[in-house]
MARBA-3410 file (N, C-alpha, C, O; in Angstrom, 1 decimal):
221
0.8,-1.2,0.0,0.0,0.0,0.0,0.9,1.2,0.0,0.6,2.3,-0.5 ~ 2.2,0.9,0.8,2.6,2.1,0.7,3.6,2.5,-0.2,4.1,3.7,-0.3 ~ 4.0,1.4,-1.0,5.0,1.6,-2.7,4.0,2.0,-3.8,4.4,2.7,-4.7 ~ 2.6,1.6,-3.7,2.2,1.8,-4.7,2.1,3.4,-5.6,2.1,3.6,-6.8 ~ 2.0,4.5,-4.0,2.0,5.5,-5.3,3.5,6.2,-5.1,3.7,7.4,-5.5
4.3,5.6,-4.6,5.9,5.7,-4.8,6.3,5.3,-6.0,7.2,5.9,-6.7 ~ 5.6,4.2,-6.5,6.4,4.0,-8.1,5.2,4.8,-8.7,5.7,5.0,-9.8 ~ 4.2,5.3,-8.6,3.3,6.0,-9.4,4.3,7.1,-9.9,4.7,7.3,-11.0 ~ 4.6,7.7,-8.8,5.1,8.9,-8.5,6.4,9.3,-9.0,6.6,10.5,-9.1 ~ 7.7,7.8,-9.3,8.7,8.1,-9.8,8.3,7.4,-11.3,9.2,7.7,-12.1
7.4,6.9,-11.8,6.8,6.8,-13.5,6.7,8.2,-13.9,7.2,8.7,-14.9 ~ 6.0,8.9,-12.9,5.8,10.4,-13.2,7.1,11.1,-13.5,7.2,11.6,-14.6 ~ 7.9,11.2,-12.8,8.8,11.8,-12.6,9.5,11.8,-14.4,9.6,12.6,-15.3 ~ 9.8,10.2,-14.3,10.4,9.7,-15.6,9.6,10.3,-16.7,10.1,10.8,-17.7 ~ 8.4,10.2,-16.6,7.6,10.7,-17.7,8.4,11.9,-17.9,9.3,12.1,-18.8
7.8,12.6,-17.0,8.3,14.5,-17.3,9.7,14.9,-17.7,10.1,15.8,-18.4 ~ 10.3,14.1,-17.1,12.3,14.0,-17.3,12.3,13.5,-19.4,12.9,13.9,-20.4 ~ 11.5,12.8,-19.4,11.6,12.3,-21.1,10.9,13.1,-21.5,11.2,13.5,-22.6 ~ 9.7,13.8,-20.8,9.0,15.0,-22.3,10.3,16.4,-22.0,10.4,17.4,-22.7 ~ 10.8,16.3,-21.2,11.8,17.5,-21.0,12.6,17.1,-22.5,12.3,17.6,-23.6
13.6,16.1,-22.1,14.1,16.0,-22.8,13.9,16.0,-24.9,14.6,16.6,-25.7 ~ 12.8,15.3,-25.1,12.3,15.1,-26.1,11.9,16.8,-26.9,12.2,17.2,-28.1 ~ 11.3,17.4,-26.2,10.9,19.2,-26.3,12.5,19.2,-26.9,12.8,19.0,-28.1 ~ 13.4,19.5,-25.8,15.1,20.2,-25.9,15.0,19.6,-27.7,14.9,20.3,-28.7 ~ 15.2,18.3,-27.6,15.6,18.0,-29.0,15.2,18.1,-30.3,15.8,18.1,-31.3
13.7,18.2,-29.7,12.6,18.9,-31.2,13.3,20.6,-31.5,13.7,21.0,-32.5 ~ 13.3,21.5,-29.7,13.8,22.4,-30.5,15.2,22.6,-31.2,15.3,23.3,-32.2 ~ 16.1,22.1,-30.7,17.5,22.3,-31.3,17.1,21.5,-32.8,17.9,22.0,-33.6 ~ 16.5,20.5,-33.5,16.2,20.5,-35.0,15.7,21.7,-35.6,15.8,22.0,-36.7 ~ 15.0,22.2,-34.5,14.5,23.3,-35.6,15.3,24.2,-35.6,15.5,24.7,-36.7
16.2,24.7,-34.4,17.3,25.9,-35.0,17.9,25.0,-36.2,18.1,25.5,-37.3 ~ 18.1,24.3,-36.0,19.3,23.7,-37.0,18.7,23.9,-38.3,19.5,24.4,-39.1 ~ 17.3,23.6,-38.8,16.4,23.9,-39.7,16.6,25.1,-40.6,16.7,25.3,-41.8 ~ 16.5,25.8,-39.4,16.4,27.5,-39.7,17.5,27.8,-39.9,17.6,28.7,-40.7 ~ 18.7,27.4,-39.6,20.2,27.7,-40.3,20.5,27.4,-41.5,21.0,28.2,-42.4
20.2,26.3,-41.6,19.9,25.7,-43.3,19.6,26.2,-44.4,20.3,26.3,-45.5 ~ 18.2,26.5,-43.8,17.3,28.1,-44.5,18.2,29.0,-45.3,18.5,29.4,-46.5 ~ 18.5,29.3,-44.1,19.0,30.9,-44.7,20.9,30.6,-45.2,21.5,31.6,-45.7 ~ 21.6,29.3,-44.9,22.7,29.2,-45.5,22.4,28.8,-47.0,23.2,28.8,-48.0 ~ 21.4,28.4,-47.0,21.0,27.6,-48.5,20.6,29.2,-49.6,20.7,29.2,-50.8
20.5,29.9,-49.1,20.6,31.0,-49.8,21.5,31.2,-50.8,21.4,31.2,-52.0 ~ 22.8,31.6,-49.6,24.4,32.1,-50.1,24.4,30.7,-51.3,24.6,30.8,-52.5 ~ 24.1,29.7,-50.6,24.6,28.1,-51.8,24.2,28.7,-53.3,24.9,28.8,-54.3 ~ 22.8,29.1,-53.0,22.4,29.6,-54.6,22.6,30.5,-54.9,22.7,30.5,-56.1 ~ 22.8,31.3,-54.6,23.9,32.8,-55.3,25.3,32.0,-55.4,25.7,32.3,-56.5
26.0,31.4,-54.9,27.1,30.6,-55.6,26.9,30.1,-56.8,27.5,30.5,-57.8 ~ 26.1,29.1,-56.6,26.0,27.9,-57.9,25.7,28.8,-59.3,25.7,28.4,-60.5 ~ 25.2,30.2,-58.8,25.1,31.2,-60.0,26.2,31.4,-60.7,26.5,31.2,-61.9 ~ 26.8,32.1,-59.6,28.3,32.2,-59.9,28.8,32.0,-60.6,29.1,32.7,-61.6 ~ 29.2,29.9,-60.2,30.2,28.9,-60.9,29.4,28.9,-61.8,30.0,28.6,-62.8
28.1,28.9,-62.0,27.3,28.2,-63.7,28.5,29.2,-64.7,29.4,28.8,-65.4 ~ 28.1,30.7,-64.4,28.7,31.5,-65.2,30.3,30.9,-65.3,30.6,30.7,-66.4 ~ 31.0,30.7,-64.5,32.5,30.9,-64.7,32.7,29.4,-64.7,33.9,29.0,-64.4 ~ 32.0,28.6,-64.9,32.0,27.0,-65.2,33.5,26.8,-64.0,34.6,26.6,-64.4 ~ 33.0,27.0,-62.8,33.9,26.6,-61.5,33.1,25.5,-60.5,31.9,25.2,-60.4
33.9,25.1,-59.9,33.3,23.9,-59.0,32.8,25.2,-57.8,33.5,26.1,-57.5 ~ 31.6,24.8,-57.4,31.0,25.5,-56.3,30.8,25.0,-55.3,30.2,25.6,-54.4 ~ 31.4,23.4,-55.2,31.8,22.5,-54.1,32.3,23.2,-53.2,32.1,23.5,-52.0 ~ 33.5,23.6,-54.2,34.7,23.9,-53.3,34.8,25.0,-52.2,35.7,25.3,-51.4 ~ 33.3,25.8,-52.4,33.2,26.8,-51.1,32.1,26.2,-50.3,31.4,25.2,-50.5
32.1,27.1,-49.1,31.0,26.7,-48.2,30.9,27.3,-47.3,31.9,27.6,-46.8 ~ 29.5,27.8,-46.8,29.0,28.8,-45.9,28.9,27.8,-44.2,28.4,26.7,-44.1 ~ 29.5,28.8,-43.1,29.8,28.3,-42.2,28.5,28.3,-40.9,28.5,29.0,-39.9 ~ 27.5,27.4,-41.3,26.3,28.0,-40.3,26.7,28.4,-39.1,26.4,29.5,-38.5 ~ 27.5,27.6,-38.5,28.0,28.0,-37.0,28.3,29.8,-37.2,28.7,30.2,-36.2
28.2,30.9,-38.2,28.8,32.0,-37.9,27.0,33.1,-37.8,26.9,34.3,-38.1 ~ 25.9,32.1,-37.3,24.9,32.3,-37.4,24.2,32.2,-36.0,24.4,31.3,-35.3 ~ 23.2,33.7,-35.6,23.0,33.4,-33.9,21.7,33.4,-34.1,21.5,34.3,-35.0 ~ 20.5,32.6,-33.5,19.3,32.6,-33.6,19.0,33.4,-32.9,19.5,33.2,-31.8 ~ 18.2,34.5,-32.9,17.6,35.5,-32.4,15.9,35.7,-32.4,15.5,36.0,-33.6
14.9,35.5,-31.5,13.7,35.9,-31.5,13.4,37.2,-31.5,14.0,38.0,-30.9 ~ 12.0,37.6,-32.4,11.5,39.0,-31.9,10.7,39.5,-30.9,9.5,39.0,-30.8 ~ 11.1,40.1,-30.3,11.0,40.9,-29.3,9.6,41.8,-29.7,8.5,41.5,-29.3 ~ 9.7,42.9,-30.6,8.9,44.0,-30.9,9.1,44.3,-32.2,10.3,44.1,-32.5 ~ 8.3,44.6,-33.0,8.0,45.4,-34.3,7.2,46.8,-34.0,6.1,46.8,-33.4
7.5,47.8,-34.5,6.7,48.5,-34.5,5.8,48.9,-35.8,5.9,48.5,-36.9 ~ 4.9,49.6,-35.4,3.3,49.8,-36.9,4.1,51.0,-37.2,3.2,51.8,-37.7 ~ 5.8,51.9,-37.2,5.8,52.7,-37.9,6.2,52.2,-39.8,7.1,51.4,-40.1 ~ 5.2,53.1,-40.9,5.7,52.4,-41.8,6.8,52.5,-42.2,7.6,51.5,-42.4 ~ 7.2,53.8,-42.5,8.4,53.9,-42.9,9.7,54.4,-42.3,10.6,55.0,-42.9
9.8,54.0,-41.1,11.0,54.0,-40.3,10.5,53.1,-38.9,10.2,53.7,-37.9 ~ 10.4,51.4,-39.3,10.3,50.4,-38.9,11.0,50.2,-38.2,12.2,50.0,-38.5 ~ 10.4,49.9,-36.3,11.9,49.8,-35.4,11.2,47.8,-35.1,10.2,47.3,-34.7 ~ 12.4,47.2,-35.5,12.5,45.6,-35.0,13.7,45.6,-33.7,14.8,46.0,-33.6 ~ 12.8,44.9,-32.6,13.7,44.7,-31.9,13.9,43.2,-31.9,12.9,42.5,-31.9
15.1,42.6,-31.7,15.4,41.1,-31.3,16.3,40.9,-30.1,17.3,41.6,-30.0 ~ 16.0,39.7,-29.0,16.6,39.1,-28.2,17.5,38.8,-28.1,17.6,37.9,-29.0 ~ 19.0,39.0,-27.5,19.8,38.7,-27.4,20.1,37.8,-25.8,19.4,37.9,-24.8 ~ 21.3,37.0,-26.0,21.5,36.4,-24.9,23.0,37.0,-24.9,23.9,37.1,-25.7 ~ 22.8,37.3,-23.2,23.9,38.5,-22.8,25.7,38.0,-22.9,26.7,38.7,-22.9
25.5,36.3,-22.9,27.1,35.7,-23.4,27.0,35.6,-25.5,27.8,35.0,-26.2 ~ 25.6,36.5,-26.1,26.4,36.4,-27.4,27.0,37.3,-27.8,26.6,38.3,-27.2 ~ 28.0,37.5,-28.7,28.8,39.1,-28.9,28.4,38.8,-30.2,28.6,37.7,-30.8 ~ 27.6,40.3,-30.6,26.9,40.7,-31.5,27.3,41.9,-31.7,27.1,42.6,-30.6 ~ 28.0,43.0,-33.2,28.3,43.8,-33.3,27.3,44.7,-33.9,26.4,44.2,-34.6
27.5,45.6,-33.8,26.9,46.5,-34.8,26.7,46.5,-36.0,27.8,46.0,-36.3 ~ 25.9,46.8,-37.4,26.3,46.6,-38.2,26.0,45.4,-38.6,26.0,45.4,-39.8 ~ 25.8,44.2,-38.0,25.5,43.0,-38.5,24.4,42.5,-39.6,23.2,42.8,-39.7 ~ 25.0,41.7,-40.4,23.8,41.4,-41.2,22.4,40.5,-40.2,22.4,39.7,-39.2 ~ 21.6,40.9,-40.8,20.4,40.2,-40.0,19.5,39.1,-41.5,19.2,39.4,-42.6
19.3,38.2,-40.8,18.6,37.1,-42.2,17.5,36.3,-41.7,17.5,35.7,-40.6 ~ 16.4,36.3,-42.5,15.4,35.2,-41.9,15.6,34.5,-42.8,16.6,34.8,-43.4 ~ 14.8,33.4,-43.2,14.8,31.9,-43.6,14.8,32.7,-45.3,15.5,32.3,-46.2 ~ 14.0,33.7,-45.5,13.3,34.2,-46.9,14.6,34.8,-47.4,15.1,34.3,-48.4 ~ 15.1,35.6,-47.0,16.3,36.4,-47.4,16.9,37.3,-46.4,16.7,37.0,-45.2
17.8,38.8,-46.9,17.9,39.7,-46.1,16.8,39.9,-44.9,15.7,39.4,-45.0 ~ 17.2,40.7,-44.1,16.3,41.5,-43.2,16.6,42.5,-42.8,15.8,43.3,-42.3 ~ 17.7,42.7,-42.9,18.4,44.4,-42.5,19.7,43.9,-41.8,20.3,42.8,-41.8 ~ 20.0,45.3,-40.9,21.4,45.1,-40.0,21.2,46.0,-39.0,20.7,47.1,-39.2 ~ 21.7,45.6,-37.7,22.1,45.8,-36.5,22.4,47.2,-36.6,23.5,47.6,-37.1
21.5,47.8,-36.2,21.3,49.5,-35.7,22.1,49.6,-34.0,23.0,50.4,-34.1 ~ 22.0,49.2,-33.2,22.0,49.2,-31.8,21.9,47.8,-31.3,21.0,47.1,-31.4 ~ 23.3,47.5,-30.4,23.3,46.3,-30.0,23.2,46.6,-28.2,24.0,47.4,-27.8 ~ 22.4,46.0,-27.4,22.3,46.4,-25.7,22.6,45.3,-25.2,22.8,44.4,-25.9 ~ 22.6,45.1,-23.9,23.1,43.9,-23.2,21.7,42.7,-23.1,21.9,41.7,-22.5
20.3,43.0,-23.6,20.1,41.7,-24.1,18.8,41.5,-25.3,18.0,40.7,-25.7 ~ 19.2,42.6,-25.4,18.7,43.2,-27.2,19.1,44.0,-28.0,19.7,45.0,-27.6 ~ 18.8,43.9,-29.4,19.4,44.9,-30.4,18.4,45.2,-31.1,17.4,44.5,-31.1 ~ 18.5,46.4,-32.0,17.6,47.1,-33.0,18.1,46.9,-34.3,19.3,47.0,-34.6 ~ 17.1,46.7,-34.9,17.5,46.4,-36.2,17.4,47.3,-37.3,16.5,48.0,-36.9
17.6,47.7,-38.2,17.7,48.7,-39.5,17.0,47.8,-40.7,17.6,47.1,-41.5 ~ 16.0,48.0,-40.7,15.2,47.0,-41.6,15.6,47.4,-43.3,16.0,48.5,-43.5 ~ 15.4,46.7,-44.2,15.4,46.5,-45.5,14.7,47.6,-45.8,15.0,48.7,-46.3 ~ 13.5,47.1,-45.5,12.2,48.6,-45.6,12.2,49.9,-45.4,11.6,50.8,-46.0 ~ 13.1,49.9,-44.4,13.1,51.5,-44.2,14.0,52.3,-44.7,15.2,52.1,-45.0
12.8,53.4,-44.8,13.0,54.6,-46.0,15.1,54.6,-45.9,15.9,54.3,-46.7 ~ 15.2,54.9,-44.8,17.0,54.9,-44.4,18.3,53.9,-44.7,19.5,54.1,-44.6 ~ 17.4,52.9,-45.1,17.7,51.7,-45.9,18.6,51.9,-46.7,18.0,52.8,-47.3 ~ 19.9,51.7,-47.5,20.6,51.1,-48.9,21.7,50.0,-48.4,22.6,49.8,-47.5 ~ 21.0,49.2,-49.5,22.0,47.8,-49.2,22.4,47.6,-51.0,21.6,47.3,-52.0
24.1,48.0,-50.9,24.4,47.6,-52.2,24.2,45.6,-52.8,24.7,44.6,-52.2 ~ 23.5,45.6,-54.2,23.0,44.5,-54.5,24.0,44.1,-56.1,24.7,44.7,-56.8 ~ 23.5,43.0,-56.0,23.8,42.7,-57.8,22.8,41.7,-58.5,22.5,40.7,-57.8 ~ 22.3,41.9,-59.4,21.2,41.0,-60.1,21.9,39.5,-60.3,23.0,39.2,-60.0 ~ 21.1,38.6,-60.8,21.7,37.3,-60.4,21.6,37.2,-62.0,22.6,36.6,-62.4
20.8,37.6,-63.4,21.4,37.5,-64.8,22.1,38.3,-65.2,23.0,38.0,-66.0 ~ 22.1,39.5,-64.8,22.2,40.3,-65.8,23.9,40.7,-65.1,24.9,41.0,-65.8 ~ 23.9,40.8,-63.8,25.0,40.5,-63.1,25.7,42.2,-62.9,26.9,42.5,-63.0 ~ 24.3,43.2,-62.6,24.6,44.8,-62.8,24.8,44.8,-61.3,24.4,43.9,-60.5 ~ 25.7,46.2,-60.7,25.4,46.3,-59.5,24.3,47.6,-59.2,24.1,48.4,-60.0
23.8,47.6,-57.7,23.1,48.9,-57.6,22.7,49.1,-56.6,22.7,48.0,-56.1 ~ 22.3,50.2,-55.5,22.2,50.6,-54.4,20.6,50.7,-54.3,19.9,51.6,-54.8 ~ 20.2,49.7,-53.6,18.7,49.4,-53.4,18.6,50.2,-51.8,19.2,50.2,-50.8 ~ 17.0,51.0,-52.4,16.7,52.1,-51.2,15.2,51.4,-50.8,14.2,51.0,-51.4 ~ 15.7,51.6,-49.0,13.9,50.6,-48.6,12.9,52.0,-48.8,13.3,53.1,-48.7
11.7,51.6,-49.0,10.6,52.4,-49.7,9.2,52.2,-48.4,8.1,52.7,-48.7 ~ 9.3,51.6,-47.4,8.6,51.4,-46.0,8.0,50.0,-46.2,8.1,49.4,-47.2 ~ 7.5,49.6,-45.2,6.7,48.6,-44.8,5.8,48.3,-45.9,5.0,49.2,-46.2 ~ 5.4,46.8,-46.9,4.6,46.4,-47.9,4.8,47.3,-49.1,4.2,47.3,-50.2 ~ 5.7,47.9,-48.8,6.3,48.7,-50.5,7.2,48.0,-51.4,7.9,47.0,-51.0
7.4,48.4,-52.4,8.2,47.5,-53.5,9.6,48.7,-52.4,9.4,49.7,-51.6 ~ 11.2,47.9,-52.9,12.2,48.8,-52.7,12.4,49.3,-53.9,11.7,48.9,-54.8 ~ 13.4,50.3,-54.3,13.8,51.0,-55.9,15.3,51.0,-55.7,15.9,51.1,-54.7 ~ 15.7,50.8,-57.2,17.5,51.0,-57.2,17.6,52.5,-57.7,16.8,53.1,-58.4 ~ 18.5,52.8,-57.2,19.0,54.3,-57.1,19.9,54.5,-58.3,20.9,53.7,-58.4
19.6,55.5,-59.6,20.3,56.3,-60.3,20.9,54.7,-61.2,22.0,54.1,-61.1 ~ 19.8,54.3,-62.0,20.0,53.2,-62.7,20.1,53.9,-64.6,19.2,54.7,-64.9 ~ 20.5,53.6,-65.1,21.1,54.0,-66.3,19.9,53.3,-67.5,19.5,52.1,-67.7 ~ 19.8,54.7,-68.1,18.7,54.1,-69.3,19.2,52.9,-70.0,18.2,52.3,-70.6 ~ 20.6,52.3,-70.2,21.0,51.5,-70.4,21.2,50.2,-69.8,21.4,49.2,-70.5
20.9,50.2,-68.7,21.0,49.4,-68.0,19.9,47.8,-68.5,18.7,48.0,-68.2 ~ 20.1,47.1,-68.9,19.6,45.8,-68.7,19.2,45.0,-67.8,19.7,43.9,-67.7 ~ 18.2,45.5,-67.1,17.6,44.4,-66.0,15.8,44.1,-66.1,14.9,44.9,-66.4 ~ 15.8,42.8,-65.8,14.5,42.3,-66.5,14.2,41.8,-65.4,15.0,41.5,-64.4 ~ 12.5,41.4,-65.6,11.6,41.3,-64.6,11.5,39.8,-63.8,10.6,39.0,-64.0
12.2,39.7,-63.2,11.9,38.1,-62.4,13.5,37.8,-61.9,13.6,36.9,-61.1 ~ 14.7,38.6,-62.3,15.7,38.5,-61.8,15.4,38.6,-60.4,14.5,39.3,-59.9 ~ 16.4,37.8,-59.8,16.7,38.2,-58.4,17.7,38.8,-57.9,18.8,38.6,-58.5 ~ 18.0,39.8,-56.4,19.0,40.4,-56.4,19.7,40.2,-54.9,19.1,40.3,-53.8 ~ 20.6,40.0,-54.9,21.3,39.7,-53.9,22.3,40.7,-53.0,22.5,41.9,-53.3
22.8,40.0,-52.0,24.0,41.7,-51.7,25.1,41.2,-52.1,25.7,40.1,-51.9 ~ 25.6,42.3,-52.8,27.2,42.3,-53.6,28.2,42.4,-52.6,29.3,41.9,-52.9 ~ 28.0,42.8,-51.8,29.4,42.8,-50.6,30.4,44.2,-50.6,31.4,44.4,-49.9 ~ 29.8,44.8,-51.6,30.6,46.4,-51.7,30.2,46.9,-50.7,28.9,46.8,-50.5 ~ 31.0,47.6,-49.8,30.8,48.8,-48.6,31.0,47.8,-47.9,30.5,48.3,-46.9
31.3,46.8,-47.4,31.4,46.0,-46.3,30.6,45.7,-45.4,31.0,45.2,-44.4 ~ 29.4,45.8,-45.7,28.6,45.5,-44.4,27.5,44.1,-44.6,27.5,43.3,-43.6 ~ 27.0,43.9,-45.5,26.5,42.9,-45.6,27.8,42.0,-46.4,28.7,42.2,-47.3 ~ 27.5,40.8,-45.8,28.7,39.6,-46.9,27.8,39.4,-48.1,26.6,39.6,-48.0 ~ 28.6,39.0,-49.6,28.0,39.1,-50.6,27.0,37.3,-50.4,27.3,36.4,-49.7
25.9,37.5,-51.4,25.6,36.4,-51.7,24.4,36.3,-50.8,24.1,35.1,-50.8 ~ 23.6,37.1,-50.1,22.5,37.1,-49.1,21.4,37.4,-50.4,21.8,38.2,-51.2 ~ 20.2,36.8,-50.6,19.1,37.0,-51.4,18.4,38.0,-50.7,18.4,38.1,-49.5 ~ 17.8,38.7,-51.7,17.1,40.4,-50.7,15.8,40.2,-51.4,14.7,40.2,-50.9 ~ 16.1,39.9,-52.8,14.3,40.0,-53.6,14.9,39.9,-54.9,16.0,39.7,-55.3
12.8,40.4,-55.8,13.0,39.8,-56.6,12.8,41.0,-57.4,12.3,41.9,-56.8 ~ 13.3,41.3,-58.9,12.6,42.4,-59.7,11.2,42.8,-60.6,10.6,42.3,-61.6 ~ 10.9,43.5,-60.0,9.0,43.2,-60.0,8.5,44.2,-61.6,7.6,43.9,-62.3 ~ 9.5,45.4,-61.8,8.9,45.7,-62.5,10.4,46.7,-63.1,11.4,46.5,-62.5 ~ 10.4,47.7,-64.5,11.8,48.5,-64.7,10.9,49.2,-66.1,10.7,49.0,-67.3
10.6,50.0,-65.2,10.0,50.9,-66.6,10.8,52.5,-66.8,11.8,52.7,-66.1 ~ 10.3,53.4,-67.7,11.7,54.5,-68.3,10.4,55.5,-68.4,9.5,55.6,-69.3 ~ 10.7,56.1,-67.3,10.0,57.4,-67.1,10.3,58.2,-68.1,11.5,58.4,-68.2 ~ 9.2,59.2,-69.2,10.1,60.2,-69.9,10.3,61.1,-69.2,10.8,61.9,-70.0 ~ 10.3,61.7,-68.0,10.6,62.7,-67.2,11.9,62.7,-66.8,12.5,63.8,-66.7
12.6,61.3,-66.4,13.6,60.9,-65.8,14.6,60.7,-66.5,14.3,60.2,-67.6 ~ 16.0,61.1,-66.3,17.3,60.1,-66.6,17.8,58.9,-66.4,18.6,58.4,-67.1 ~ 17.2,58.4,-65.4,17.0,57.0,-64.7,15.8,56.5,-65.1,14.7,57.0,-65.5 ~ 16.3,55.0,-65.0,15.5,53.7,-65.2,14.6,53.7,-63.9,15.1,54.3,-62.9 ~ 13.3,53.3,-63.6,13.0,53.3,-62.5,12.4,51.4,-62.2,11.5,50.7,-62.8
13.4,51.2,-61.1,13.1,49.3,-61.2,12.6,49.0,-59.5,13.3,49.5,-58.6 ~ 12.0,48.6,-59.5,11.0,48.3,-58.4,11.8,47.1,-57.7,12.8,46.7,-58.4 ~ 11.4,46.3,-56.0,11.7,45.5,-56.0,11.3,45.1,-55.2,11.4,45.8,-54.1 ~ 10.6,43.6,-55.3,9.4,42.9,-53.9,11.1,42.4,-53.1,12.2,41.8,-53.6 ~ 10.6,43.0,-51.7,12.0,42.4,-50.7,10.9,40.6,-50.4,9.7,40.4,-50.3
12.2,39.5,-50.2,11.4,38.6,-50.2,11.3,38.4,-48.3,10.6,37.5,-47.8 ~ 11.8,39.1,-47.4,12.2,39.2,-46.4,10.7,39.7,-45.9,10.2,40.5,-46.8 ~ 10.1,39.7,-45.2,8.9,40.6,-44.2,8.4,40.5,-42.8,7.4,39.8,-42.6 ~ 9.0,41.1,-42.0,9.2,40.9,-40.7,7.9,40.6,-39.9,8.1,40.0,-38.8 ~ 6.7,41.0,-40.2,5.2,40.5,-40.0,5.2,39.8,-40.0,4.2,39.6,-39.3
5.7,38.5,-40.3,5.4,37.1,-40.4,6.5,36.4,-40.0,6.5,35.2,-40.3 ~ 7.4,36.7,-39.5,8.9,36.0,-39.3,8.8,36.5,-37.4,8.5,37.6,-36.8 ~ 9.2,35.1,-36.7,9.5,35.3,-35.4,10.9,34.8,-35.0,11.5,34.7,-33.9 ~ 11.2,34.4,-36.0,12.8,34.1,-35.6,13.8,34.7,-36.9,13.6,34.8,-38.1 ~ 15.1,35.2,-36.2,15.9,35.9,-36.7,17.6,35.1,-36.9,18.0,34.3,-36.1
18.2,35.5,-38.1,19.5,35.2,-37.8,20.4,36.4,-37.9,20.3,37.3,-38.8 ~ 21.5,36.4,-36.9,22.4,37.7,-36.9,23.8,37.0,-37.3,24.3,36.1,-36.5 ~ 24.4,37.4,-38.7,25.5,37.1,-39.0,26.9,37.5,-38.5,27.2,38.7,-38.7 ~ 27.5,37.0,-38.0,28.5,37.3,-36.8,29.7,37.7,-38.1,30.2,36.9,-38.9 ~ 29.9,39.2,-37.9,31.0,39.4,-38.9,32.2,39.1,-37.7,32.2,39.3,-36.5
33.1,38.7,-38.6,34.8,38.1,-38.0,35.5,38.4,-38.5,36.6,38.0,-38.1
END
């Protein structure tokens, strides 16, 4: 009578000790998921690459370990100077400046880093340029964010310029702040104002923080 609910009680025990465990392991698949994600990116902006320069694209490879999972914290409803905040855990060293990536593509870069959150500099906002390069046509150009559910535009694009509708654009890695090879979006539209000297080219960001609750912060080294 009096073991019986002693072993009840250590079944229990065991039970809860294995759903602990089992949780831990479901979630660490999914970070690992989500690194995937967004390293499988850079892979396809490579294999672009080597198609063009008929090179083995084996031979490089993106280091997920240089990738910190970060949750969001806050968004704000301003449209066009969008403040994202994300979680940090106070043993990661996260700099300024950092590229930020969800599973879709870019997401901006590290505005303000605090001891156990940072702000982010979204794609979107108006304050935005992230130098890009098209993945056919292989132009470069300084893409300006245009706010929250707006296309972005490339800045001071040349009536000559050759870029067509379904290209995608990546970051080129000029100015140093983003590493090249991060997917940002796609080209939606490139029409020739007669008012203008410039080409004017639209561009759906495939990134949108409305719908993304987890973040990756690229650890520049």
């Amino acid at each position: 009578v009096i073991r019986f609910p002693s072993e009840i009680y250590e079944r229990f025990n065991l039970f809860i000790s294995f759903r602990v465990d089992l949780e831990k392991k479901v979630q660490n698949l999914r970070e690992e998921n989500f690194k995937l994600k967004a390293t499988n990116q850079f892979m396809e902006k490579i294999s672009i690459d080597n198609s063009k320069l008929n090179a083995l694209w084996s031979s490089l490879s993106i280091d997920k370990e240089r990738f910190l999972i970060s949750k969001k914290s806050f968004l704000s409803s301003n449209e066009y100077q969008p403040l994202l905040v994300l979680d940090i855990n106070s043993k990661q060293t996260v700099k300024k400046d950092s590229a930020v990536v969800s599973e879709h593509g870019l997401a901006g870069r590290l505005r303000s880093v605090g001891f156990s959150s940072t702000e982010v500099l979204l794609v979107q906002d108006i304050r935005s340029s992230v130098p890009v390069i098209s993945s056919d046509s292989s132009l470069h150009a300084t893409l300006d964010g245009k706010g929250l559910g707006r296309y972005g535009k490339l800045k001071f694009i040349s009536k000559t310029a050759k870029f067509s509708t379904g290209e995608r654009v990546y970051t080129s890695g000029l100015g140093e702040i983003f590493p090249s090879g991060i997917l940002v979006g796609e080209i939606v539209s490139v029409t020739d104002p007669v008012d203008s000297e410039f080409l004017e080219v639209e561009i759906l960001f495939y990134s949108e923080p409305v719908n993304q609750d987890y973040f990756l912060i690229y650890k520049n080294e």
